[in-house]
C-alpha positions in Angstrom: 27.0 145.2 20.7 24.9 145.9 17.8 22.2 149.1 16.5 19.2 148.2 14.7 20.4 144.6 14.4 24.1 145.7 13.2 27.5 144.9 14.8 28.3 148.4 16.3 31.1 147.8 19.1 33.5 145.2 20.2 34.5 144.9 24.1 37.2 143.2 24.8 39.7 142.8 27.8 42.8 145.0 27.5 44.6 141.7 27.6 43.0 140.9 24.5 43.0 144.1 22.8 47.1 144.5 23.2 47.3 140.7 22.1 45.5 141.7 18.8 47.6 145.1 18.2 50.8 142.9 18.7 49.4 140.5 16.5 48.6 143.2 13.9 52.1 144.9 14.7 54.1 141.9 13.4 52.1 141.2 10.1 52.8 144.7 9.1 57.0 143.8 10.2 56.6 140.8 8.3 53.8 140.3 5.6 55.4 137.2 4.0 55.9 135.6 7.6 53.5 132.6 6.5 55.6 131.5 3.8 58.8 132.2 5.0 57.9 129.7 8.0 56.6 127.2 5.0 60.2 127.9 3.3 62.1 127.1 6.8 60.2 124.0 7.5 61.1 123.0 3.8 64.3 123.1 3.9 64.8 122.0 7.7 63.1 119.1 6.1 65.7 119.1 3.0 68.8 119.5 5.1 69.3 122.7 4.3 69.0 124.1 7.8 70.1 123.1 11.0 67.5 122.7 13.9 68.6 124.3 16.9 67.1 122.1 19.5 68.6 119.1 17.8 72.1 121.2 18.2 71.2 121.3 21.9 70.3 118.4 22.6 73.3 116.6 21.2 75.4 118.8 22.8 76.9 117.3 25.2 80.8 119.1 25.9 80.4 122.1 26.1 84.3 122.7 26.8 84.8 122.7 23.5 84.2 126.5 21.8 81.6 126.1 19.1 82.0 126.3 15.5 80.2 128.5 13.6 77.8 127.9 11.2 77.3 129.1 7.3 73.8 131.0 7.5 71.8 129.7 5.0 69.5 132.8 3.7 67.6 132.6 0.3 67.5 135.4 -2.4 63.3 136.2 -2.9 64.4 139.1 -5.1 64.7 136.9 -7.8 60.8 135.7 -7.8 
C-alpha cells in the first residue's frame, strides 16, 4: 500500500508474518550463522567432521553400542 506514491503498509498472511519474525529471531541467536555453515561445509569437506547421514546410512548393526565421537569445535576468539 503506498501514500502519495510511497510504500506505506505491508499485508501479509500471519503465516508469513510469523515465518519472517522466526527468521528475524534466529539471526539475532546467531549473527555469524552464514559463516559458521561455510566453516562446517569446509571442514566436512576437509575431513574434519563427520556427516551424520553418512553415519546412518552405513550403519548397519545396530546391536553394537556406539562409540562416541571427539566433537570437533573451533576457537573464533582467536580472530
Amino acid at each position: 500500500m503506498t501514500e502519495n506514491g510511497y510504500p506505506k503498509a505491508v499485508v501479509m498472511s500471519a503465516e508469513e508474518y510469523e515465518s519472517w519474525a522466526e527468521t528475524l529471531e534466529v539471526i539475532q541467536d546467531f549473527p555469524s550463522l552464514s559463516r559458521d555453515i561455510e566453516d562446517a561445509h569446509k571442514e566436512l569437506a576437509a575431513g574434519k567432521l563427520i556427516d551424520l547421514a553418512d553415519v546412518i546410512k552405513n550403519d548397519v548393526s545396530r546391536k553394537t553400542k556406539p562409540t562416541r565421537q571427539k566433537r570437533y569445535t573451533k576457537d573464533r576468539s582467536k580472530k
